[in-house]
N, C-alpha and C positions, 0 to 999 in steps of 0.2 A: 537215242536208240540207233544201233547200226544194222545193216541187212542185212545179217546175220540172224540176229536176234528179231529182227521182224520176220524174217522167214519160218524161225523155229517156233513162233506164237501161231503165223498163221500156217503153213503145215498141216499140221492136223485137222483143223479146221476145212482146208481142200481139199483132203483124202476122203473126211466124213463127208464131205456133201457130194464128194463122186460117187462114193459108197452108196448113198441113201440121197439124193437129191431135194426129197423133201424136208430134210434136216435146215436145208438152207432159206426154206422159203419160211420169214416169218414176220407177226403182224405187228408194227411200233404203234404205241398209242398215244393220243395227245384227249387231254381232258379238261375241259373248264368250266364255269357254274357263273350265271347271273342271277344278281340277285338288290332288294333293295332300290331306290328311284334311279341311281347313278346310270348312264347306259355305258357301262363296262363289264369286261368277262376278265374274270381271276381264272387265269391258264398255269396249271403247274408243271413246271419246266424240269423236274425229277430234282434240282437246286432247290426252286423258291419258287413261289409265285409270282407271275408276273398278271397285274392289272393291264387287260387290253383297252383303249375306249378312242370315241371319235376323235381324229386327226382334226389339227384347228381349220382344215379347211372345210371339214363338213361341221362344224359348229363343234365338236370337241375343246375341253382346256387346256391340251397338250400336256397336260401331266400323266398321262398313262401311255404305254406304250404304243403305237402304234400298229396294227397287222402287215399294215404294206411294209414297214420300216424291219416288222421280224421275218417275215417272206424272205426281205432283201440278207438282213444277219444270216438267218439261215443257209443260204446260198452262202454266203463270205465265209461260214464256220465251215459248212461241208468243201468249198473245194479248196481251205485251208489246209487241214486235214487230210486229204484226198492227195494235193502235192505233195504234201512232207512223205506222207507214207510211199509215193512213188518213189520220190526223190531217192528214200532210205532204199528202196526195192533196189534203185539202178545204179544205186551209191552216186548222186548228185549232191554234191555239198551246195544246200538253198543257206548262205549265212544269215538273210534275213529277209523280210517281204512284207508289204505290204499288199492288202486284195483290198478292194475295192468295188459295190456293186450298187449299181443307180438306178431306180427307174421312172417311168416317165408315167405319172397319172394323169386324167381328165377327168374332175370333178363335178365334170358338169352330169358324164354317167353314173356315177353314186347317189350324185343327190335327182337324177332323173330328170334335169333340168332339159337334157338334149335327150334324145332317144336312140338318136345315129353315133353318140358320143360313147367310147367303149367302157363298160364299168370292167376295172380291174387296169394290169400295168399295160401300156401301148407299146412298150421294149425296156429292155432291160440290158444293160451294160455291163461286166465283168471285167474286171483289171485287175495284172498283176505286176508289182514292181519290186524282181527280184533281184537278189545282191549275191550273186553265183557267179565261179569263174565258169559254168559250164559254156561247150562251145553250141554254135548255132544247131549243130543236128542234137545233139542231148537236149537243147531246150526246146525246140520243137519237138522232141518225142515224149519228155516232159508232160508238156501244155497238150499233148494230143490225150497222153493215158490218162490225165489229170480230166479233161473233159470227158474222156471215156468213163472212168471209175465214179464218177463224184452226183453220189444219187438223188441230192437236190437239183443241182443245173439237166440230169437228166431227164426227171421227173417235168419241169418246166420245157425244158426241150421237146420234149413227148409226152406230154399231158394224159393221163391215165383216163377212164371213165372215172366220176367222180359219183356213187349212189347217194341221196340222202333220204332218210328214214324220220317220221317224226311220230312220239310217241306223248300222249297227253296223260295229265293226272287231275283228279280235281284239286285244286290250291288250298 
């Protein structure tokens, strides 16, 4: 796709939601079901299902996906995604890249063994290793709008309020 043609998709798309602002605000949804002795959740990804279950460090088999490992994907997908379409916006030829994103747990707070130990990632790492002749100020404005636009690492960066709701039936 060249910036051109990504201008002319999204276009309309800007005008409608200067127009009507709340054309733009809308709600994604993610959904999954447990079920059965296993403790795993079938999350469906609008693909496939994917089976979540315990990491082998909280006693999981390592055959089901991971949540901190899809956390981390998700991050790598979005600001995959997020450069290329800058890239095209500012006609940056990215010829190839790899992203890369790590982070650092302590199990000791999942499984409650410590209490001062933090359940969830301690930090989290993004890298990118791209194969562009652009010069130093294009890839710093790049990696700037790429941080700016890309709504997982923002979401993370600035942590939403998070509500949760539970509703019971009889089984």
């Amino acid at each position: 796709m060249d910036a051109d043609k990504l201008r002319s998709l999204q276009a309309p798309l800007k005008e409608a939601y200067r127009d009507d602002p709340a054309q733009a605000v809308i709600t994604l949804h993610a959904e999954g079901s447990v079920h059965g002795e296993d403790v795993v959740c079938s999350v469906e990804t609008g693909r496939a299902i994917v089976e979540a279950g315990l990491h082998p460090a909280t006693g999981g088999p390592g055959t089901q996906a991971c949540s901190g490992d899809m956390l981390l994907q998700a991050l790598v997908a979005c600001a995959g995604v997020t450069l290329k379409a800058v890239a095209t916006a500012l006609e940056i030829d990215v010829k190839d890249g790899t992203l890369r994103a790590e982070g650092d747990l302590d199990f000791k707070g999942t499984l409650g063994v410590d209490r001062e130990a933090p359940v969830g990632f301690k930090d989290i790492r993004l890298s990118f290793d791209l194969a562009t002749d652009a010069d130093d100020e294009k890839l710093a404005t790049l990696m700037k709008l790429t941080e700016r636009y890309c709504v997982v690492y923002q979401t993370l960066k600035s942590p939403p309020p998070v509500a949760v709701d539970t509703k019971t039936n009889a089984a």
